[in-house]
C-alpha positions as CSV (number, residue, x, y, z in Angstrom):
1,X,61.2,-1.3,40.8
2,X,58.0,-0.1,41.4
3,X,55.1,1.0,38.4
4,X,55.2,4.9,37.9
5,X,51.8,5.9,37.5
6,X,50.9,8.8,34.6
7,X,47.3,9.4,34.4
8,X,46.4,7.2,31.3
9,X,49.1,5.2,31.2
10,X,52.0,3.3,33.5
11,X,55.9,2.8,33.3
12,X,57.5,0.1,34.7
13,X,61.2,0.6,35.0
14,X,63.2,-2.4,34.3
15,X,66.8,-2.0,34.7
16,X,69.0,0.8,37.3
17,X,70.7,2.1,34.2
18,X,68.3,2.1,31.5
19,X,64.8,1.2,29.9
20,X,61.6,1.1,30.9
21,X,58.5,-0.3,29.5
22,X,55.0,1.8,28.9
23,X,51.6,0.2,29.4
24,X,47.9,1.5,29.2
25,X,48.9,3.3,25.5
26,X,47.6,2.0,21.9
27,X,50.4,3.5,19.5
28,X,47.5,2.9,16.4
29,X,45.6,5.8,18.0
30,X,47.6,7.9,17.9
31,X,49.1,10.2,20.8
32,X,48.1,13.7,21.6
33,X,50.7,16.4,22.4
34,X,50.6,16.1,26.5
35,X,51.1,12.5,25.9
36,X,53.3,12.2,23.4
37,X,55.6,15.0,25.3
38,X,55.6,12.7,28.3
39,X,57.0,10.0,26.2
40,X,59.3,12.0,24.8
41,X,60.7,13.2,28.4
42,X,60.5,9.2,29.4
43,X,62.7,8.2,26.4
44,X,65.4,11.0,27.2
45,X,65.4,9.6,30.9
46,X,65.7,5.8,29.7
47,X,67.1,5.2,26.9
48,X,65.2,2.4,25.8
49,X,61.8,2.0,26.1
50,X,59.0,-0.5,24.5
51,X,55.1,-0.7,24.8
52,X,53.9,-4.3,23.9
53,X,50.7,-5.8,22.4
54,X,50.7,-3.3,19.8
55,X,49.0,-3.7,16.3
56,X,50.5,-1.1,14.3
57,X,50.4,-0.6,10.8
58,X,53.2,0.2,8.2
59,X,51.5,3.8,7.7
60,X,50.9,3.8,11.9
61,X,54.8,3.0,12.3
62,X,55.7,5.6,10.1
63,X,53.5,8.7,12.1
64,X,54.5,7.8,15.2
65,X,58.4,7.5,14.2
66,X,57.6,11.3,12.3
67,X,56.6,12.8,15.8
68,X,60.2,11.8,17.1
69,X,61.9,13.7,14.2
70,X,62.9,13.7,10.5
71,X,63.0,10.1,9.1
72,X,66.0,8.6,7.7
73,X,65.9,6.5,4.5
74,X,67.8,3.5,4.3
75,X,70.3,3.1,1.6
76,X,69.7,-0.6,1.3
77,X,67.0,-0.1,-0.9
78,X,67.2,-4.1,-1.3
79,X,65.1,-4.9,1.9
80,X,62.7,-1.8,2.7
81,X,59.3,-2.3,2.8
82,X,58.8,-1.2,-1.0
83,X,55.4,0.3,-0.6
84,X,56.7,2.4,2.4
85,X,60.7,3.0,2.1
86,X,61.2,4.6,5.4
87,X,60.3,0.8,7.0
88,X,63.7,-1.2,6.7
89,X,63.1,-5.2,7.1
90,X,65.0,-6.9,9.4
91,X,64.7,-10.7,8.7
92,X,65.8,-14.1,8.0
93,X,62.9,-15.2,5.7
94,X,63.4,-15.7,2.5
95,X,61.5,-15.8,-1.0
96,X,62.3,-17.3,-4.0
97,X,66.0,-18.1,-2.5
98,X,66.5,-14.4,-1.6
99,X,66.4,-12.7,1.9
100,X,63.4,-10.3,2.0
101,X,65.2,-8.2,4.6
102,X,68.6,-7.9,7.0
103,X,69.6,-11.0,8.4
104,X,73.0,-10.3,10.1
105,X,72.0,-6.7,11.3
106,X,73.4,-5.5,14.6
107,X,75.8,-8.6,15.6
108,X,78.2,-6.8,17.2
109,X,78.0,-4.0,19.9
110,X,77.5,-0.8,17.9
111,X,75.7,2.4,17.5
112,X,73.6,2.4,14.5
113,X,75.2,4.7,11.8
114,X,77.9,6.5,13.9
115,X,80.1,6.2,10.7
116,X,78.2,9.2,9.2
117,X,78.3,13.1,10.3
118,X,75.0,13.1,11.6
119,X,74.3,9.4,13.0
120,X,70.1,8.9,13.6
121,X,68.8,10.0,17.1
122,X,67.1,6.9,17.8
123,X,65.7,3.7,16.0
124,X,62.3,2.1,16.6
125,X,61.4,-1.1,15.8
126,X,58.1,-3.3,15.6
127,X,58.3,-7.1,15.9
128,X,56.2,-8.6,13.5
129,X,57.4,-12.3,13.9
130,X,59.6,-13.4,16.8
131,X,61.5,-17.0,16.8
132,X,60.8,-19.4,19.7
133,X,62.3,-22.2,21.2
134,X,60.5,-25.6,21.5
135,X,59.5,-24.5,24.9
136,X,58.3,-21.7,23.8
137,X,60.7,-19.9,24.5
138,X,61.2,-16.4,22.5
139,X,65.1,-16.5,20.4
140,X,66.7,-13.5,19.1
141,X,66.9,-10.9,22.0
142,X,68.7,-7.6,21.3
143,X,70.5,-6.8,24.1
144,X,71.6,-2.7,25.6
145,X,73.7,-1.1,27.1
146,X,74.3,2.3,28.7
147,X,76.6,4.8,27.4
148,X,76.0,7.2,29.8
149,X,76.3,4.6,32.5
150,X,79.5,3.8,31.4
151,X,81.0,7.1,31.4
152,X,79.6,7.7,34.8
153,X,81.5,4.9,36.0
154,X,85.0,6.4,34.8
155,X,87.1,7.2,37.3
156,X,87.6,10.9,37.1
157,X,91.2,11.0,36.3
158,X,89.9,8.7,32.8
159,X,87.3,11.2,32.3
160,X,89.2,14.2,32.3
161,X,91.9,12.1,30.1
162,X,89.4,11.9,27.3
163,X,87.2,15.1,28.0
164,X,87.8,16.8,24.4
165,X,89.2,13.9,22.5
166,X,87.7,12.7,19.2
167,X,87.6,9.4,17.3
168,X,87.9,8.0,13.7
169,X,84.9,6.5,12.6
170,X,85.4,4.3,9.5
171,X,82.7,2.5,7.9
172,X,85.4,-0.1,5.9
173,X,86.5,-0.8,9.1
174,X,82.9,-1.8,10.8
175,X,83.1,-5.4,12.0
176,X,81.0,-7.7,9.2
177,X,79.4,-10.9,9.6
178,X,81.3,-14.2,8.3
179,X,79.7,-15.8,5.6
180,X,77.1,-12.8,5.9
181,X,74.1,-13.8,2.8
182,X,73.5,-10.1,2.3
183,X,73.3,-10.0,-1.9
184,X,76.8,-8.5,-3.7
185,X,74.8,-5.7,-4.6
186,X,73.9,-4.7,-1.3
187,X,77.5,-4.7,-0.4
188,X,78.6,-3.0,-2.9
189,X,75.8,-0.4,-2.4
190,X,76.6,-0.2,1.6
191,X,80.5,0.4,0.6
192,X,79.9,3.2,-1.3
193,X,79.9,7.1,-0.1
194,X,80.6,6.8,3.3
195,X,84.2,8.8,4.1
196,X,85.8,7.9,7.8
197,X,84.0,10.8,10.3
198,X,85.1,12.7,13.7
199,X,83.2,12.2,16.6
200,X,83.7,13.0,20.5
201,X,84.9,10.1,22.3
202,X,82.7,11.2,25.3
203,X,79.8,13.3,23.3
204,X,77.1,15.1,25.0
205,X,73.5,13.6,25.0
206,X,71.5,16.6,22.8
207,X,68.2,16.4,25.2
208,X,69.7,15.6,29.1
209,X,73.1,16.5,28.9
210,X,75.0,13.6,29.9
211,X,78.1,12.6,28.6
212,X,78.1,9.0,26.6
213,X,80.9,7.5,25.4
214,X,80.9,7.2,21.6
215,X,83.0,4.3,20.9
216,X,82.4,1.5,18.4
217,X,84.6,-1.5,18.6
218,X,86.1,-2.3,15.6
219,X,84.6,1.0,13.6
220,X,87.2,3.5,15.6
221,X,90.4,3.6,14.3
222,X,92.3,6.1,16.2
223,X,92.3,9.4,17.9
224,X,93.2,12.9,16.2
225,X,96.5,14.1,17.3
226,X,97.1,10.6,19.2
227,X,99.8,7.9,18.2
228,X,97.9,5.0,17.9
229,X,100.2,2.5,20.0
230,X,98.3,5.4,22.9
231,X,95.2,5.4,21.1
232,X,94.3,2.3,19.9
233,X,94.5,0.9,23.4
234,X,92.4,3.1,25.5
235,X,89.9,2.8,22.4
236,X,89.8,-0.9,23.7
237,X,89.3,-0.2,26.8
238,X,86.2,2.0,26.7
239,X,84.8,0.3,24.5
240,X,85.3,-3.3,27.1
241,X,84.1,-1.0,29.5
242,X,81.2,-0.1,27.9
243,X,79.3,-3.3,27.5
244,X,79.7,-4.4,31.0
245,X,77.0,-6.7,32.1
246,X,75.9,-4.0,34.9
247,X,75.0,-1.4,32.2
248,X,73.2,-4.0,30.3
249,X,69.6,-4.8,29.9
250,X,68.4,-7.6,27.3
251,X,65.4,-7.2,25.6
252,X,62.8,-10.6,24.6
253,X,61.3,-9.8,22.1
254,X,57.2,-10.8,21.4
255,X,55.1,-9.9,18.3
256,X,53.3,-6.7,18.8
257,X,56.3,-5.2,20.2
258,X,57.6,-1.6,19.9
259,X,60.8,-0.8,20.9
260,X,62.9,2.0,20.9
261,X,66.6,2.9,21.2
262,X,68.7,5.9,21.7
263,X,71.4,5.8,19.7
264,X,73.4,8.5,21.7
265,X,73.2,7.1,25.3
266,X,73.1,3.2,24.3
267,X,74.9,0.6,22.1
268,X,73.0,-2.1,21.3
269,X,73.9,-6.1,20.1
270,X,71.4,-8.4,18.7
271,X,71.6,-11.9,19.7
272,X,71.6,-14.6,16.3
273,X,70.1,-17.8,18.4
274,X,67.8,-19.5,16.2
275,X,67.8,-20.2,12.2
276,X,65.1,-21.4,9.8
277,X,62.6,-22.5,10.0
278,X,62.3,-20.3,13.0
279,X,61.6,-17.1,11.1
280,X,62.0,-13.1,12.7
281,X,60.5,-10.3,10.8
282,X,60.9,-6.7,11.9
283,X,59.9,-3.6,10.8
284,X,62.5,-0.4,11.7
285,X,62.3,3.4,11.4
286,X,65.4,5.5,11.8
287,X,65.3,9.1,13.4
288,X,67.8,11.4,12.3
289,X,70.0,12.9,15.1
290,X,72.6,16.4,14.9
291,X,75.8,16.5,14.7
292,X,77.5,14.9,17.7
293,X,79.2,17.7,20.4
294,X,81.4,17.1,23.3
């Protein structure tokens, strides 16, 4: 796919169904509106999109995440960046026998935070320190995949089958990690407050208007006013659907990376293929999203 030329900068699209990458910009400049507008049309249409070579600082991450929308705080207080608490670490280092940040985060296909009311519009993340292979080869890719794709690629009579239905989101039921090293407290502080939500199995994207399905393996736990031995099944099925290699494009990662994800129109997997001493240290914002709508 050819470069799309915008003035100052380029995009290179990267996948038919999603994501794109963004050249020519330096995120610690700053962006002016025009630009920054332009960006904001380009991440509607793609879903995913990342500039590389980027040296951003903690208080640079933090503006440029602000111009996307209200930030979300983390309730792991344990691993944000405790000099900035709207930067959540993601990492496998550790200090004095203690993880400095999430480890396990993202394993399995998900949506970040669909468990809540008002799950975040979209995530960004800068990669501080990426894992290699003794060839040199970068570890840890987070892999995506297109919700909006997916539905697409119902056939119609499935789409009018679950046009209006919404699912149980349970956070107690979100698929964990074995042997996960996260500290009890965290655990206990991730367990608390979060009541199972209703969301639209095929929910309307805010900004184009597409419908994505909204299903999380594992996390959704039936349909309202739908037996389960009906519901539970055909919550399998999207969901298989949905992370079809054809709506999927994986991400290497390199340091100066900054990547961001809609958390409407994708799900998203990260892939756990290196260990210490092979250390990965990220830095992510959250963007708080509305209420999802079908």
């Amino acid at each position: 796919m050819p470069d799309i030329n915008h003035g100052n900068f380029n995009v290179t699209p990267i996948h038919p169904a999603l994501g794109a990458e963004i050249s020519g910009i330096d995120l610690s400049q700053g962006l002016y509106d025009e630009t920054f507008n332009t960006i904001d049309d380009l991440f509607n249409q793609y879903s995913v999109i990342f500039f590389r070579n980027q040296t951003l600082t903690p208080e640079q991450h933090i503006e440029f995440t602000k111009k996307f929308g209200s930030l979300m705080i983390s309730t792991i207080s344990r691993y944000v960046l405790q000099a900035h608490p709207e930067i959540l670490l993601v990492s496998n280092v550790e200090e004095d026998g203690k993880l400095i940040g999430l480890a396990d985060a993202g394993r399995f296909w998900h949506t970040d935070m669909s468990y809540v009311e008002c799950p975040p519009r979209c995530s960004i993340m800068n990669a501080i320190e990426v894992p290699a292979a003794t060839d040199g080869a970068p570890l840890g890719n987070t892999c995506f995949v297109s919700t909006a794709a997916a539905h697409d690629a119902l056939p119609d009579d499935m789409k009018t089958r679950i046009d209006g239905l919404q699912s149980i989101h349970s956070f107690k039921n979100k698929p964990r990690v074995p042997g996960s090293k996260r500290d009890d407290a965290t655990k206990r502080q991730k367990n608390t407050g979060f009541d199972d939500v209703i969301h639209p199995v095929a929910r309307t994207h805010p900004a184009t208007g597409r419908k994505c399905l909204y299903i999380t393996a594992g996390e959704c736990i039936g349909i309202v006013g739908m037996d389960d031995e009906e519901a539970l099944p055909l919550l399998d099925h999207l969901a298989d659907h949905t992370v079809q290699e054809k709506f999927m494009y994986c991400h290497q990662w390199q340091a100066g990376d900054v990547l961001m994800w809609d958390n409407c129109a994708l799900q998203h997997k990260a892939i756990e293929d290196f260990a210490l001493p092979q250390r990965r240290v990220m830095h992510r914002t959250t963007v708080q999203g509305p209420k999802p709508f079908i």
